[in-house]
PyMOL Python script that loads the backbone (N, CA, C, O; Angstrom):
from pymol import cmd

cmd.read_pdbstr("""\
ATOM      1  N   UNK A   1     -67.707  39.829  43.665  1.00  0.00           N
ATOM      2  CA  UNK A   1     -68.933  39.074  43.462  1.00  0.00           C
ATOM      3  C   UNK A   1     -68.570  37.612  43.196  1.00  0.00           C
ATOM      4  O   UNK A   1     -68.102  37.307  42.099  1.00  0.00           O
ATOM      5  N   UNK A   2     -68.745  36.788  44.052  1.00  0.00           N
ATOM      6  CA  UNK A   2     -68.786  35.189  44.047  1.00  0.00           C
ATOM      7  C   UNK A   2     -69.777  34.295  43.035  1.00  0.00           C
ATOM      8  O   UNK A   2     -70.878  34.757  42.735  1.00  0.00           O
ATOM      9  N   UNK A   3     -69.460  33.352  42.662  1.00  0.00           N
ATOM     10  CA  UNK A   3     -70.171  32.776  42.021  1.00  0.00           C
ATOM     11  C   UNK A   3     -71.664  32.644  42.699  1.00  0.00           C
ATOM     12  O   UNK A   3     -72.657  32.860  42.004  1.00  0.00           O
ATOM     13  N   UNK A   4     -71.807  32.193  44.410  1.00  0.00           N
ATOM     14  CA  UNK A   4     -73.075  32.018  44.482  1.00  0.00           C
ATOM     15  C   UNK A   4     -73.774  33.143  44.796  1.00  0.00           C
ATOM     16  O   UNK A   4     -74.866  32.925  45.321  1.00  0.00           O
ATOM     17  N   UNK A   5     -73.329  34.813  44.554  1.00  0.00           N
ATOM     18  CA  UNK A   5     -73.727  35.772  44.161  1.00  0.00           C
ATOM     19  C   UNK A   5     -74.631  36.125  43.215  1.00  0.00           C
ATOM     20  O   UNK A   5     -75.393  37.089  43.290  1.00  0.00           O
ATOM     21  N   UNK A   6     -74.519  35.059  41.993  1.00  0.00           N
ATOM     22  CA  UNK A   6     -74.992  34.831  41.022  1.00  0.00           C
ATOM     23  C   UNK A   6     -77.143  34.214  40.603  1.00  0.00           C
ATOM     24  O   UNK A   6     -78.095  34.382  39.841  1.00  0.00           O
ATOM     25  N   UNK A   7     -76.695  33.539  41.742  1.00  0.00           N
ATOM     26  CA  UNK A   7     -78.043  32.743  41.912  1.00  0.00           C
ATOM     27  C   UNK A   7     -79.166  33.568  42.708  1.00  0.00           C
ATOM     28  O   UNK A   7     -78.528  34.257  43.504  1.00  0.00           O
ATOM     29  N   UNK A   8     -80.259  33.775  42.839  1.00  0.00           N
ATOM     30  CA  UNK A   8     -81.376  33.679  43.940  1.00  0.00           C
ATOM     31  C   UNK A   8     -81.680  32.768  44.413  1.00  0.00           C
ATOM     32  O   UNK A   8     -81.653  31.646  43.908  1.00  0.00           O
ATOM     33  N   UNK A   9     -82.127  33.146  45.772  1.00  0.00           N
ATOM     34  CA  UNK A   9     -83.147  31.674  46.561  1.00  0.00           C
ATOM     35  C   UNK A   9     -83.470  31.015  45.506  1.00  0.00           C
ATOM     36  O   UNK A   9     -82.751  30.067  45.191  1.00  0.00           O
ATOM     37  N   UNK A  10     -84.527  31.319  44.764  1.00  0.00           N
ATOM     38  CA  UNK A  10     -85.489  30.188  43.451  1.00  0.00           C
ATOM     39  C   UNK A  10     -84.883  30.023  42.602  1.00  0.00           C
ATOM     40  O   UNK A  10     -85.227  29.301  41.666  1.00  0.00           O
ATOM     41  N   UNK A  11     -83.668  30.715  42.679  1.00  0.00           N
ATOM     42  CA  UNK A  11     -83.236  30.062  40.907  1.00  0.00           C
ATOM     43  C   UNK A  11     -83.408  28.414  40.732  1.00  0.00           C
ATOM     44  O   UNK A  11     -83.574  27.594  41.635  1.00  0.00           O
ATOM     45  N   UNK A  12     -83.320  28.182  39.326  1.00  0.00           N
ATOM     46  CA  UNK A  12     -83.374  26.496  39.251  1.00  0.00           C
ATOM     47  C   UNK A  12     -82.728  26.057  38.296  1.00  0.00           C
ATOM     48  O   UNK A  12     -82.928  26.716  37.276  1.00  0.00           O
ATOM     49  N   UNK A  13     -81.719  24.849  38.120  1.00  0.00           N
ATOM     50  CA  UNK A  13     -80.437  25.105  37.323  1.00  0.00           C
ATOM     51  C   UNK A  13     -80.865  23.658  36.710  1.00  0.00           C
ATOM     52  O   UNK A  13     -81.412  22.716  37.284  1.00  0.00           O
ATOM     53  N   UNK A  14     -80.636  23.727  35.981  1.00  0.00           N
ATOM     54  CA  UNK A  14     -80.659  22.014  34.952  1.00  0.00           C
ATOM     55  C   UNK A  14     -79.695  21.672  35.226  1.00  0.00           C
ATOM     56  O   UNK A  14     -78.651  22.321  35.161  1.00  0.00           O
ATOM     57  N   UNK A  15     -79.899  20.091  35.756  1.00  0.00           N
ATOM     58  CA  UNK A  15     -79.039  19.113  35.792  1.00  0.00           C
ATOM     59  C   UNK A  15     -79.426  17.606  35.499  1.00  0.00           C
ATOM     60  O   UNK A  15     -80.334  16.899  35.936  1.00  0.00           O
ATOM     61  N   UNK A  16     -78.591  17.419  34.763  1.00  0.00           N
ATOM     62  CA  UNK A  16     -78.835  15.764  34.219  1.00  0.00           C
ATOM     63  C   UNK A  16     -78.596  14.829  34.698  1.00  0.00           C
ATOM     64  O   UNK A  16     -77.503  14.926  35.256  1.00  0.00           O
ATOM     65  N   UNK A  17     -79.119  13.697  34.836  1.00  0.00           N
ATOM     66  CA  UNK A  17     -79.102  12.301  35.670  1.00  0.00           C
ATOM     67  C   UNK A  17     -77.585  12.132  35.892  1.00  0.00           C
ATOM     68  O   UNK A  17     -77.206  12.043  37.060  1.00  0.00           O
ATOM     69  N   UNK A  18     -76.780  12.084  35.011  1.00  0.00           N
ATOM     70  CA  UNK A  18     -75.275  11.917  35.038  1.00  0.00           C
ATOM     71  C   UNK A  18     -74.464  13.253  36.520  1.00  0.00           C
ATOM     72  O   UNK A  18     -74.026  13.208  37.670  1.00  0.00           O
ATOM     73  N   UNK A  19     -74.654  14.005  35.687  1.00  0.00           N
ATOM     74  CA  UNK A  19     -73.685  14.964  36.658  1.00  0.00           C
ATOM     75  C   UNK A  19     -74.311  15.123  37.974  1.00  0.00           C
ATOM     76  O   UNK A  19     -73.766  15.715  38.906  1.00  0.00           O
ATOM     77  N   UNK A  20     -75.616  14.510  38.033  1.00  0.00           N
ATOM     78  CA  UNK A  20     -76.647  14.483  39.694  1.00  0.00           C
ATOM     79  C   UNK A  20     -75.368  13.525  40.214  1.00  0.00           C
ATOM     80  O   UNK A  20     -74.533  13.894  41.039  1.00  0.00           O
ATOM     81  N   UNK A  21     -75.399  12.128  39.507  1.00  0.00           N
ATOM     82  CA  UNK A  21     -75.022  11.090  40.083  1.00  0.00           C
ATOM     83  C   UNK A  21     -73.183  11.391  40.258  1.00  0.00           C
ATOM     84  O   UNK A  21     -72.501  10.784  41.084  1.00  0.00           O
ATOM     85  N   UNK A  22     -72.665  12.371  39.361  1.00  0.00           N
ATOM     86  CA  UNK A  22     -71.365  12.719  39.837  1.00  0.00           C
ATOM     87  C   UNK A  22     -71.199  13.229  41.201  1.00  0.00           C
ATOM     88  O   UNK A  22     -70.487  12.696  42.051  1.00  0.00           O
ATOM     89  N   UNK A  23     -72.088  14.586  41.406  1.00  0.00           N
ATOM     90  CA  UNK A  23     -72.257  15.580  42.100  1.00  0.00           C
ATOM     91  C   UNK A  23     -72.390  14.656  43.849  1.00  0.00           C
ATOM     92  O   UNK A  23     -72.266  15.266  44.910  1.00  0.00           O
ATOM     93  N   UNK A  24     -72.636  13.257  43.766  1.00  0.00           N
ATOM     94  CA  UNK A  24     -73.258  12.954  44.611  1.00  0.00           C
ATOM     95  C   UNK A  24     -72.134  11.902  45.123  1.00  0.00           C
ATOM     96  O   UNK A  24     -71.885  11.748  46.319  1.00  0.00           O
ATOM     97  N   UNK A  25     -71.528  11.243  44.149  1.00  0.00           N
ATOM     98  CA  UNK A  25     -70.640  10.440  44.618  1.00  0.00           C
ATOM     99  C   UNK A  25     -69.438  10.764  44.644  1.00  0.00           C
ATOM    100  O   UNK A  25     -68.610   9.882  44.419  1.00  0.00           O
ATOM    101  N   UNK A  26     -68.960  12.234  44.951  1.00  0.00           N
ATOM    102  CA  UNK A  26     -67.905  13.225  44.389  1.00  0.00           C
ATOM    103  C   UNK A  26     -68.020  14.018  46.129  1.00  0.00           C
ATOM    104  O   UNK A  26     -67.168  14.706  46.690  1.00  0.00           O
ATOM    105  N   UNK A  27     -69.401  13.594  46.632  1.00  0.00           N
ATOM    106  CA  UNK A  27     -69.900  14.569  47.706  1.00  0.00           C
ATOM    107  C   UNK A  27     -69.426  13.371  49.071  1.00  0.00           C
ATOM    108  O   UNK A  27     -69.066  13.577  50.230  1.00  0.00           O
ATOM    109  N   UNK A  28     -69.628  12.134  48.300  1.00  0.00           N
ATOM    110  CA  UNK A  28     -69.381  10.488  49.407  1.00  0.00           C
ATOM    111  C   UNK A  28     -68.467  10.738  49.715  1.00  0.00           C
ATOM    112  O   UNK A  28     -68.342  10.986  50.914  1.00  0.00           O
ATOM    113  N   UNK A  29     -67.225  10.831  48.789  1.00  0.00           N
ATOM    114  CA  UNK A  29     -65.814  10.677  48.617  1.00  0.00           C
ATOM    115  C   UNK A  29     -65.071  11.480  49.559  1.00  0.00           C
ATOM    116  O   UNK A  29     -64.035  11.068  50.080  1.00  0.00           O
ATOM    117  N   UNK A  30     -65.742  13.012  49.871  1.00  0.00           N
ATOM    118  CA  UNK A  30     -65.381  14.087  50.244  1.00  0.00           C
ATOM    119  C   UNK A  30     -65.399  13.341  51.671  1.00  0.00           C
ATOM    120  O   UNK A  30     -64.392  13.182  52.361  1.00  0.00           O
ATOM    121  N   UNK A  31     -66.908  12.835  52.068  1.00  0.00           N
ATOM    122  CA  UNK A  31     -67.033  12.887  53.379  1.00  0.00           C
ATOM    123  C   UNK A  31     -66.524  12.002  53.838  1.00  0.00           C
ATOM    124  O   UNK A  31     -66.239  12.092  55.032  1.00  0.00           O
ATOM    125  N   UNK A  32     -66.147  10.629  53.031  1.00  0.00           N
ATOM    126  CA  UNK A  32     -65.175   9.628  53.374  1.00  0.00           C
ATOM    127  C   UNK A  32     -63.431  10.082  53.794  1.00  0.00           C
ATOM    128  O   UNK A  32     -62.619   9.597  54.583  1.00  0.00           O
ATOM    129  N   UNK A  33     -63.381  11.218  52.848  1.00  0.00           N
ATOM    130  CA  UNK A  33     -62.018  11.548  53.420  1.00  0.00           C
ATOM    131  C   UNK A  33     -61.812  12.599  54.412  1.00  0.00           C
ATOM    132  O   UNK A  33     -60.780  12.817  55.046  1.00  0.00           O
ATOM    133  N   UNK A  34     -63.024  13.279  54.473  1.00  0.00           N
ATOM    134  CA  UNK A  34     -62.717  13.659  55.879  1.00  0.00           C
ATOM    135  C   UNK A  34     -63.007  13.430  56.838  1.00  0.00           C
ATOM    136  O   UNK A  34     -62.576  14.129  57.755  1.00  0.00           O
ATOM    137  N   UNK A  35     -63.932  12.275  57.122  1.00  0.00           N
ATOM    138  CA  UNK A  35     -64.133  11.300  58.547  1.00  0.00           C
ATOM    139  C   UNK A  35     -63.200  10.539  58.508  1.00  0.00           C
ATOM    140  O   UNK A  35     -63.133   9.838  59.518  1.00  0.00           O
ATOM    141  N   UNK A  36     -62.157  10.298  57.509  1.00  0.00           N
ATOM    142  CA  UNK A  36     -60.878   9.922  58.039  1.00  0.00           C
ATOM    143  C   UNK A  36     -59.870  10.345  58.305  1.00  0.00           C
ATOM    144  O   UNK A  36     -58.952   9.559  58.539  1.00  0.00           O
ATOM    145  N   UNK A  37     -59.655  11.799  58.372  1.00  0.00           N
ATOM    146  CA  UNK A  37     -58.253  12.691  58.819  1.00  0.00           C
ATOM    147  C   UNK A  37     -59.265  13.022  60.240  1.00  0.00           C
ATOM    148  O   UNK A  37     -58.824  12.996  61.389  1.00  0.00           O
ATOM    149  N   UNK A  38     -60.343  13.255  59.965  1.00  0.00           N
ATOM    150  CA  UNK A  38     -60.652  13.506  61.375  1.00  0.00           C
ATOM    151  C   UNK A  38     -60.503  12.344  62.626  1.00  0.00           C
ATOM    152  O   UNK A  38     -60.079  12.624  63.747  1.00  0.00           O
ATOM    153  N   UNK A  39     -60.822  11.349  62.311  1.00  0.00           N
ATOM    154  CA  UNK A  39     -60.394  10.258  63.096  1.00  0.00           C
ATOM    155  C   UNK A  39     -58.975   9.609  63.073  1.00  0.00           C
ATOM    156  O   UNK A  39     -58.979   8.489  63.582  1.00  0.00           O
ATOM    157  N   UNK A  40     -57.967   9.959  62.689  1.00  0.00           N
ATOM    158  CA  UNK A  40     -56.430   9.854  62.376  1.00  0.00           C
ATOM    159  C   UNK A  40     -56.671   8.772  61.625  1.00  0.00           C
ATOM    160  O   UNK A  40     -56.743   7.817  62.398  1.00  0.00           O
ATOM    161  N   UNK A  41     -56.817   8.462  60.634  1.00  0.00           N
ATOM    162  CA  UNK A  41     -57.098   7.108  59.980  1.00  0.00           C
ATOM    163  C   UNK A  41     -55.752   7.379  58.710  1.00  0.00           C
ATOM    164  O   UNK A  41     -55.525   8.433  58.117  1.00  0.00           O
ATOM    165  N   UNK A  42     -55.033   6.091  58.573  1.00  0.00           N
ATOM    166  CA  UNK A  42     -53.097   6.789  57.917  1.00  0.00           C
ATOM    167  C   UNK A  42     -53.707   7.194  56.498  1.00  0.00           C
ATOM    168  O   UNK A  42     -54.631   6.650  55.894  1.00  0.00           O
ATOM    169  N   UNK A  43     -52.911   8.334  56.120  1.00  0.00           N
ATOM    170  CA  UNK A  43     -53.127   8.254  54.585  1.00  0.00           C
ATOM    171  C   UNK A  43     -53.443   6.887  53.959  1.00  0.00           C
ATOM    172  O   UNK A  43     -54.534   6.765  53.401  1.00  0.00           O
ATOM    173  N   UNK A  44     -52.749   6.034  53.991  1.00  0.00           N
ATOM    174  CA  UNK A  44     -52.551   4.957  52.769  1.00  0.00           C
ATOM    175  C   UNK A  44     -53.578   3.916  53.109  1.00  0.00           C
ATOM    176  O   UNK A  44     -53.717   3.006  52.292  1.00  0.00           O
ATOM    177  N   UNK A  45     -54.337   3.913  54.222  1.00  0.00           N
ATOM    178  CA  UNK A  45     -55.896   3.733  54.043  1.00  0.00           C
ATOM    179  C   UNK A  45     -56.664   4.080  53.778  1.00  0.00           C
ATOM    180  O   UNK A  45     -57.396   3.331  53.130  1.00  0.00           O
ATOM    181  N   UNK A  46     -57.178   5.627  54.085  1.00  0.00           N
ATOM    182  CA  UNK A  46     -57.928   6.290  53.132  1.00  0.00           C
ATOM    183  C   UNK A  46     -57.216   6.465  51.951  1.00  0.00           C
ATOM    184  O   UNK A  46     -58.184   6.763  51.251  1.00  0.00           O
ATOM    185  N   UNK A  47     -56.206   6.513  51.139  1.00  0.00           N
ATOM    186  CA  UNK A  47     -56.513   6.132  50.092  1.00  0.00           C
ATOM    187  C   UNK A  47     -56.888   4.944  49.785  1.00  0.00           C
ATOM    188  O   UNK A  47     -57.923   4.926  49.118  1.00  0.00           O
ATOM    189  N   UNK A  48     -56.401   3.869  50.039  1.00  0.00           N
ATOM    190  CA  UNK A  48     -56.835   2.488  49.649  1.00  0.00           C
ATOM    191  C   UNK A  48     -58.649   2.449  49.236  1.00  0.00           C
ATOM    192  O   UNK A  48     -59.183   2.022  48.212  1.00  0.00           O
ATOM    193  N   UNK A  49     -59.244   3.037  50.404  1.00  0.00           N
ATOM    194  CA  UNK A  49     -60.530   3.145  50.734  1.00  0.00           C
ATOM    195  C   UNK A  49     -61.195   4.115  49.496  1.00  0.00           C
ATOM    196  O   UNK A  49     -62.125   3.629  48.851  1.00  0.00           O
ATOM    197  N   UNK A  50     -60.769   5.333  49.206  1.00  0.00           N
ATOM    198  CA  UNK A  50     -60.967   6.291  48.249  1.00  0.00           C
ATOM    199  C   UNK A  50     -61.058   5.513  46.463  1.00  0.00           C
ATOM    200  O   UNK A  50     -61.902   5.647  45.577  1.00  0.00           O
ATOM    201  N   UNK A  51     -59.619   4.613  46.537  1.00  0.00           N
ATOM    202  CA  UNK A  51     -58.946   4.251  45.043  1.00  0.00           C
ATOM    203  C   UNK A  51     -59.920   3.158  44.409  1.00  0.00           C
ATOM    204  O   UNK A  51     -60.502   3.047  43.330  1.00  0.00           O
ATOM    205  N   UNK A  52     -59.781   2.024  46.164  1.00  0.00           N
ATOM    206  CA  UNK A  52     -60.361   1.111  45.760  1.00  0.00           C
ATOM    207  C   UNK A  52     -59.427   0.306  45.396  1.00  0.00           C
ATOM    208  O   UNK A  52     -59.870  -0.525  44.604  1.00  0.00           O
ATOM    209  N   UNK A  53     -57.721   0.110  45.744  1.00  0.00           N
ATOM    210  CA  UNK A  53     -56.808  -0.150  45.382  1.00  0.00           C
ATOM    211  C   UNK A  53     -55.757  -0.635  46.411  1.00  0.00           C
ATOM    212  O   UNK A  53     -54.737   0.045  46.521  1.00  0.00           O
ATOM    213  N   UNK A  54     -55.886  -1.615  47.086  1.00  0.00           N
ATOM    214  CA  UNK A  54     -54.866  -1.719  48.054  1.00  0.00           C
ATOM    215  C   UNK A  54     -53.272  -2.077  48.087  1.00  0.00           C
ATOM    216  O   UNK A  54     -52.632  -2.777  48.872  1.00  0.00           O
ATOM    217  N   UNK A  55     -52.674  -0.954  46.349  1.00  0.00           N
ATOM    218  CA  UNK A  55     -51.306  -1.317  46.420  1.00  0.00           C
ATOM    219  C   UNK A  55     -50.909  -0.560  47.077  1.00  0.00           C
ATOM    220  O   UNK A  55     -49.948  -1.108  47.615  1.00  0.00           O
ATOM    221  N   UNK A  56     -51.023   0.808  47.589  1.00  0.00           N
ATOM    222  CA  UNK A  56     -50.602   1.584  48.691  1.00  0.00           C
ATOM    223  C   UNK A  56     -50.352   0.859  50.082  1.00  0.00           C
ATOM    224  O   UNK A  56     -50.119   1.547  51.076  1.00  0.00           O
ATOM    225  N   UNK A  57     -50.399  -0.515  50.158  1.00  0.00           N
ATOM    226  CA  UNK A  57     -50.361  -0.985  51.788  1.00  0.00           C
ATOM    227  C   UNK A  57     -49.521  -1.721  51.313  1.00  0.00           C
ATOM    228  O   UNK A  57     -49.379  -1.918  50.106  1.00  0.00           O
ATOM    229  N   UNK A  58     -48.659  -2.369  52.472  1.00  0.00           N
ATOM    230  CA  UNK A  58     -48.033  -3.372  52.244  1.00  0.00           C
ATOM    231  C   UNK A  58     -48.417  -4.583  52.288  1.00  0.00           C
ATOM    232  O   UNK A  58     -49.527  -4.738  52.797  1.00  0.00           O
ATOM    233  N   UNK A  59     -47.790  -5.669  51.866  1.00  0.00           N
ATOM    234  CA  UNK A  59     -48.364  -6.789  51.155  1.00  0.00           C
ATOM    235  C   UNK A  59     -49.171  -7.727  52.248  1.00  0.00           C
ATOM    236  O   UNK A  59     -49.949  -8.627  51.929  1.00  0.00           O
ATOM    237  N   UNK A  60     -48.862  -7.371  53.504  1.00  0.00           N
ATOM    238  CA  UNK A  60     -49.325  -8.065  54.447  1.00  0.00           C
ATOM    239  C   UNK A  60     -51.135  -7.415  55.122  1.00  0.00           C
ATOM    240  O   UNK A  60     -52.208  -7.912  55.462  1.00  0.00           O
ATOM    241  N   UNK A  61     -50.479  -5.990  54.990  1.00  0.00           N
ATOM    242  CA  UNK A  61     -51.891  -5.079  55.320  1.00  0.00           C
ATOM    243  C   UNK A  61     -52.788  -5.232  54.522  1.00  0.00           C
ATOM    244  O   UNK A  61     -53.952  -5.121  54.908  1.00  0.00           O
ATOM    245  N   UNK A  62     -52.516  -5.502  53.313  1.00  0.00           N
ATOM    246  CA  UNK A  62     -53.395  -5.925  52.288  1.00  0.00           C
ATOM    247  C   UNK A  62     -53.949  -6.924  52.278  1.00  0.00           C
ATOM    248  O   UNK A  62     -54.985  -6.994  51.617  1.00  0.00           O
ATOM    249  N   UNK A  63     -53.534  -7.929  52.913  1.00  0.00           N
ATOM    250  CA  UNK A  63     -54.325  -9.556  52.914  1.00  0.00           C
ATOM    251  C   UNK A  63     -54.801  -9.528  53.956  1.00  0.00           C
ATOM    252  O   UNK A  63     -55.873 -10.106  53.780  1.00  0.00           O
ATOM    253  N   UNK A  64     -54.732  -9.165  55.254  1.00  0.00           N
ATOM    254  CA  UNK A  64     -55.316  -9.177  56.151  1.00  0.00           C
ATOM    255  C   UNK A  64     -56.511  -7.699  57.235  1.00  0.00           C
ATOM    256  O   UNK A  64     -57.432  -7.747  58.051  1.00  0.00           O
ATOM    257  N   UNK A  65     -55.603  -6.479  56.451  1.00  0.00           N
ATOM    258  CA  UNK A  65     -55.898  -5.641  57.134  1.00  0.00           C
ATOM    259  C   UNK A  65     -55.644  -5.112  58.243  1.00  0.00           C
ATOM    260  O   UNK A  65     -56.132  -4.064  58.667  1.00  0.00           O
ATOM    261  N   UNK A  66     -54.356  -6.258  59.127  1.00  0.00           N
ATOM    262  CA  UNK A  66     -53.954  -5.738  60.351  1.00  0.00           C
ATOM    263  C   UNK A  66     -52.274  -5.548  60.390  1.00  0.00           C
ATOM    264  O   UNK A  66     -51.344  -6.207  59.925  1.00  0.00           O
ATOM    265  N   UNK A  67     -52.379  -4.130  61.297  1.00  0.00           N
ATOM    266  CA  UNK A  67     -50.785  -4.016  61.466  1.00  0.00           C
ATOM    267  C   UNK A  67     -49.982  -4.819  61.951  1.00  0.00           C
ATOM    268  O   UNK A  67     -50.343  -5.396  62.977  1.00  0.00           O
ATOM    269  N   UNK A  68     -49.090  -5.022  61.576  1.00  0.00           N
ATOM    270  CA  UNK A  68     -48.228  -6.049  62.314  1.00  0.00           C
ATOM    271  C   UNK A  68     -46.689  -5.285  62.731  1.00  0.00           C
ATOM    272  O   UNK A  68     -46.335  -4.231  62.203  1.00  0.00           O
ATOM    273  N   UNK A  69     -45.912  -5.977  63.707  1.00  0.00           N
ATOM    274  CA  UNK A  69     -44.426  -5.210  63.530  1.00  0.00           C
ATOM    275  C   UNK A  69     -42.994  -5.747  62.657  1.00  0.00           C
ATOM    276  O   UNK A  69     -41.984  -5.044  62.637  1.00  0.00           O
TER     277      UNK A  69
END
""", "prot")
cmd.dss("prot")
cmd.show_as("cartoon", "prot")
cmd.util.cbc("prot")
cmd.orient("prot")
C-alpha cells in the first residue's frame, strides 16, 4: 500500500501559504532540470542556472556566457 493509496479522489489536505509556495518552486526547479538533460544542456550550467551561482563555470563562461577554446 503506497502512500497515494492513502487518499480518495475528495480528500482535502491542509496546506499553508509557505509549503504551497515551496511545493511550487521545488516543482520549477524540477522542470528546469529536466528541460535541461533533455536538451543536452552541460551539467555546470544547469547547475549554475539551478544555484544561481556561476562559480561552477570558468572564469571566462561566467562573464560572458560563451564557449571559447
Amino acid at each position: 500500500m503506497g502512500i497515494i493509496d492513502a487518499f480518495s479522489r475528495e480528500d482535502r489536505v491542509e496546506v499553508t501559504v509557505s509549503q504551497l509556495y515551496e511545493l511550487v518552486k521545488e516543482a520549477g526547479r524540477a522542470d528546469l532540470f529536466r528541460n535541461g538533460v533533455k536538451n543536452k544542456i552541460p551539467y555546470a550550467h544547469i547547475l549554475c542556472v539551478m544555484d544561481g551561482d556561476a562559480s561552477a563555470l570558468s572564469p571566462q563562461e561566467a562573464h560572458d556566457g560563451v564557449d571559447t577554446p
